[in-house]
N, C-alpha and C positions, 0 to 999 in steps of 0.2 A: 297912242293906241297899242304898240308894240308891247309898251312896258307894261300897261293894265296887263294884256294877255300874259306875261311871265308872272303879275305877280298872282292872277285869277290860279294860274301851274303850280306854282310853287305852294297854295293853298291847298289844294287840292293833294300836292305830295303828301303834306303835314299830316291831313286827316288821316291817308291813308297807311303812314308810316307810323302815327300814333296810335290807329284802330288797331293794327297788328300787337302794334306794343304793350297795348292794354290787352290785349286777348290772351297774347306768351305771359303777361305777368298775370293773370288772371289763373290760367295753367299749371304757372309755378305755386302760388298760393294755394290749389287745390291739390298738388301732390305731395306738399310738403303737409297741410292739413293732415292728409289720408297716411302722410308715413309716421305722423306724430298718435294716429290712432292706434296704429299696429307696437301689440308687447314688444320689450327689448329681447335681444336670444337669449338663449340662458343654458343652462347645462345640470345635468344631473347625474350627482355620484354618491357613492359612500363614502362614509368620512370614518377616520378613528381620531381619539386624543392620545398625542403621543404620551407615553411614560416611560423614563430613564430607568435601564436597569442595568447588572452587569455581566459580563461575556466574558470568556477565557478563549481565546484564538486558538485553534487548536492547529501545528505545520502538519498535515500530513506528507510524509517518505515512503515510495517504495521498500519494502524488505521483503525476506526469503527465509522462510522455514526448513531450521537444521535439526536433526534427528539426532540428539547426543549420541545413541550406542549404534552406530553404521557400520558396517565392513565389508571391501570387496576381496573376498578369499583371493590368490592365486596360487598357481602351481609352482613348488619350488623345484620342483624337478623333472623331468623329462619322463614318459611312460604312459603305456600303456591301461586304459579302467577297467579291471574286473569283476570291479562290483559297486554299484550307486546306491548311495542310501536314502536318498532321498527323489523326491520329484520337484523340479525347478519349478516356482512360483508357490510352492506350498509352504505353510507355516515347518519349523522346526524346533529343537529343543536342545538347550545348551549340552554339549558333548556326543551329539547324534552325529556317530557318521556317514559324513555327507560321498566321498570319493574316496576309494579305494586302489590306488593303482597297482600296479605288478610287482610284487617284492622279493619272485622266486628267488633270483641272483644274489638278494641281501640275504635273506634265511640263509643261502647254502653258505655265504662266507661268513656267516655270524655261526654256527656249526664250527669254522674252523676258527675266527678266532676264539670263543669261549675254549676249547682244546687249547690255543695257545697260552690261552691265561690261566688255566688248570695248570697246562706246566710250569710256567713262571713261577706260578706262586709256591709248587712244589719245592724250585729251587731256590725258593726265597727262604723256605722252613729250613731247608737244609743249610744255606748258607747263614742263614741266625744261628741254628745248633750248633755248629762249629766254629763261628765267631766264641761263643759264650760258654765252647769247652776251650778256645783258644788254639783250636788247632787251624784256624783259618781268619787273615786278615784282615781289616778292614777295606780296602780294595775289593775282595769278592765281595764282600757284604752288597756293597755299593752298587756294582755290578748287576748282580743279582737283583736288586730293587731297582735300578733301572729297567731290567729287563720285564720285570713285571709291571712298571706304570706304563711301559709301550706298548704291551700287549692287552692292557686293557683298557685304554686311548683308545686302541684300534680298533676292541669292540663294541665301545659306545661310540663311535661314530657310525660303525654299521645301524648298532640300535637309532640312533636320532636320523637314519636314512630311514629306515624303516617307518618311524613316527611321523617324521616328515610327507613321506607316502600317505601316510592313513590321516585323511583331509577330514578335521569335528568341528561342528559349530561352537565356537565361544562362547555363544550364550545362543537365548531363545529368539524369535523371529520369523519374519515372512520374507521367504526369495524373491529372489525376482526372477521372471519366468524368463525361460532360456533353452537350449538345445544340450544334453549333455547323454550321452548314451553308454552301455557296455562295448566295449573291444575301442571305441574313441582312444588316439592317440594326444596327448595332452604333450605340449611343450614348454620350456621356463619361462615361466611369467603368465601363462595360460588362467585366464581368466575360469573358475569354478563355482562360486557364486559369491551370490551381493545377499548380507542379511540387515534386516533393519527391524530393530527392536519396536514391539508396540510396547509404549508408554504414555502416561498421561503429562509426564514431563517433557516440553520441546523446547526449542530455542530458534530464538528470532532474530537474525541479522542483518544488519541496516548500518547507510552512512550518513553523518549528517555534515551537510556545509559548514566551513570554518565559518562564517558570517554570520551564521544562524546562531553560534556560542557552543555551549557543552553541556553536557548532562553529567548526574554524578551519579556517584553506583547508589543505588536501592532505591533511585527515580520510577515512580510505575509512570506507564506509558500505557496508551491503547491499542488493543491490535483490529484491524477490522479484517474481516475476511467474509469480501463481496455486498450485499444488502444484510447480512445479518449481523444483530447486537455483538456490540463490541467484547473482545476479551484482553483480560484486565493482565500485566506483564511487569517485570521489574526488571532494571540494569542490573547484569551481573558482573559485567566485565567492558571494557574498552580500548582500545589498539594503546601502544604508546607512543607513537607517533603518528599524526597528520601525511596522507598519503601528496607526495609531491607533483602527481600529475592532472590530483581531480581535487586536490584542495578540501579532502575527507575524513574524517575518522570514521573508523570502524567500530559500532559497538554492537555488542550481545544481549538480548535481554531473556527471559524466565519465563516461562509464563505454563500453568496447570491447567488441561480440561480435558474433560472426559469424551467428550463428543469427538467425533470422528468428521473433526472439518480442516484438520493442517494433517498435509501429510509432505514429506521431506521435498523441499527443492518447489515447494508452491506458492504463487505468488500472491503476497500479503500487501497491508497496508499500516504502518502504526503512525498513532496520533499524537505528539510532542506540543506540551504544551510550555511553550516559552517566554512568552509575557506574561507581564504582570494583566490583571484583570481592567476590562475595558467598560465605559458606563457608554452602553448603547441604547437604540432608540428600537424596538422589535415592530415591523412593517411587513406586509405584501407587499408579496414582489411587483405586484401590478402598481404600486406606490410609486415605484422608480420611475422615473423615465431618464432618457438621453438624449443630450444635446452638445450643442457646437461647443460649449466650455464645460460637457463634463455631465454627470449622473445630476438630478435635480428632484426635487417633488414640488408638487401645488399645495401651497396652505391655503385655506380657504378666509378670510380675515371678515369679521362680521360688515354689515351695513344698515341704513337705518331702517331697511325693509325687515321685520319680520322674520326669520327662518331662511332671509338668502344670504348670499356670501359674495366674497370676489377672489377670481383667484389671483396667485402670487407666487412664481417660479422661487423656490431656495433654494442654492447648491449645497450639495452635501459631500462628504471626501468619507476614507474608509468603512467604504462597504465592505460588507462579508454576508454572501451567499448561503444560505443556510435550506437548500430544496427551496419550497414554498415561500418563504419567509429571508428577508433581508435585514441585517442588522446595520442600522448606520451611528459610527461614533461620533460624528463630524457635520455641525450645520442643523443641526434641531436640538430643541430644551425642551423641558417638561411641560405640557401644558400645549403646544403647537397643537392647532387642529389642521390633517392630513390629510389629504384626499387621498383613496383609495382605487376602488377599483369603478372606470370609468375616467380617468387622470389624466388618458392619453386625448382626450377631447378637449382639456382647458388649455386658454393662453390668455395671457395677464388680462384684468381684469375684466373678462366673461361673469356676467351674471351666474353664480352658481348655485342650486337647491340640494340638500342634502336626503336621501331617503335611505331606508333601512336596507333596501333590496331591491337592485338593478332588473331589469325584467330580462330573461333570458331569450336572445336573439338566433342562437345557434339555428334551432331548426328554421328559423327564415333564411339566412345567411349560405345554408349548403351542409350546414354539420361539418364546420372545418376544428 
């Protein structure tokens, strides 16, 4: 009686442990149905076909714009201004004089020696006359010419004091603005001004690393300066030795224009181009992305659907940034089709659809 009733139990579990089990597999059957009905994900971007072309690397260097004809006047001598000829900061013109200082003291000794060398030379006549009647030695002759090359020694040094005083521009130019007045006491080495010729001729100074190689003379180069179109320059000159603490040479280059965009001592940028010519691939930059091994893009590689694709991470090596546009030499061939913009969304093989034109999200998103 006992055992009937265990096995009547253990009946009764079966049913109710198989009713369940048919119910969950029944469950599973209809979700698995329902997810077989639902499309696979899929992705939408722009694509290009890449095509190889070729690029010239261009190093860009720092450089500094020099002014061939520069000069900073100073005072060679100690004195007094009585008279400015000019106004600091304003243009001038070669042999304008610019500072006049105090010359009474010279005038009045230059007064006496020209008297000194009036009489010198009086006894210089006289002592040739009588050499050349023979009433008088060679000894006075001697004499007497000495006494006159000392005396008028003495008074071209007053003259070149004098000269020295009266401070002319060397050439043409614009000052630099500055403080300089009449009755100003001026001391040696007294700064009096700085002129800097305009020219359509300048010169561009720059170093380039021993590693980077060497340039040779009548190499043009580019100059940039700021967002605007490049100007065009050539090597004129180069140090003759590599600088021992920055591992540099120094070179010079040329460069003509008329525009008034370099002026001395402003900071430039020239463009060296050092390799030879590279076959790159031209892409958006939205093309690129990055990851844990490195710069990569999506190829899209066909499928037997129709119009879709799969993607397919490739790494790529030297890139060069070009604004907008990226050039890659390394890891794409001619013919690769590239996803573009919309790129950051694929990972290997996502269903992907290619359309002309992404639809613009910004003004949902925030306008970021």
């Amino acid at each position: 009686m006992i055992f009937l009733r265990w096995v009547i139990l253990a009946c009764l579990l079966g049913c109710v442990i198989g009713g369940l089990g048919y119910v969950k597999f029944s469950q599973i059957e209809a979700a698995i149905a329902a997810g077989e009905s639902y499309p696979e994900h899929s992705e939408s971007v722009e694509a290009l076909t890449a095509k190889v072309t070729q690029f010239s690397p261009v190093t860009r260097l720092s450089a500094e714009v020099i002014v061939p004809q520069r000069v900073v006047l100073q005072s060679e001598h100690a004195g007094r201004i009585v008279e400015l000829g000019f106004e600091p900061g304003e243009p001038v013109v070669a042999g304008q004089m610019l500072v006049q200082l105090d010359i009474a003291s010279e005038q009045a000794r230059l007064i006496g020696a020209q008297a000194e060398v009036e009489l010198a030379k009086l006894d210089l006549v006289r002592a040739e006359t009588l050499y050349e009647r023979g009433n008088a030695n060679k000894v006075r002759l001697d004499q007497a010419q000495a006494s006159y090359d000392i005396a008028f020694s003495a008074m071209r040094v007053i003259e070149q004091t004098i000269a020295q005083k009266t401070i002319l521009a060397p050439f043409a130019g614009v000052t630099k603005p500055g403080q300089l007045t009449a009755g100003q006491y001026l001391m040696i080495g007294s700064e009096v001004a700085q002129i800097t010729h305009q020219s359509d001729v300048q010169w561009v100074d720059f170093r380039l690393p021993q590693f980077l190689g060497e340039l040779k003379l009548g190499e043009e180069i580019q100059v940039f300066v700021g967002a605007e179109p490049a100007l065009k320059g050539q090597i004129i000159s180069r140090d003759a030795e590599i600088a021992s603490d920055t591992r540099t040479r120094l070179y010079r280059a040329r460069i003509e224009t008329t525009e008034d965009r370099l002026t001395h001592g402003s900071f430039v940028e020239v463009g060296l181009t050092l390799n030879a010519p590279l076959d790159v691939v031209d892409l958006p930059v939205s093309a690129l992305q990055s990851g844990t091994y490195g710069p990569f893009v999506n190829l899209l590689e066909a499928t037997d659907q129709t119009g879709a694709f799969r993607a397919k991470p490739r790494t790529v090596a030297q890139v060069h940034y070009m604004g907008e546009r990226v050039l890659i030499a390394q890891g794409l061939a001619d013919g690769d089709h590239v996803a573009t913009d919309g790129a950051f969304k694929l990972y290997p093989g996502v269903l992907t659809y290619v359309v002309d034109d992404l639809p613009d999200t910004s003004e949902q998103t925030g306008n970021w």
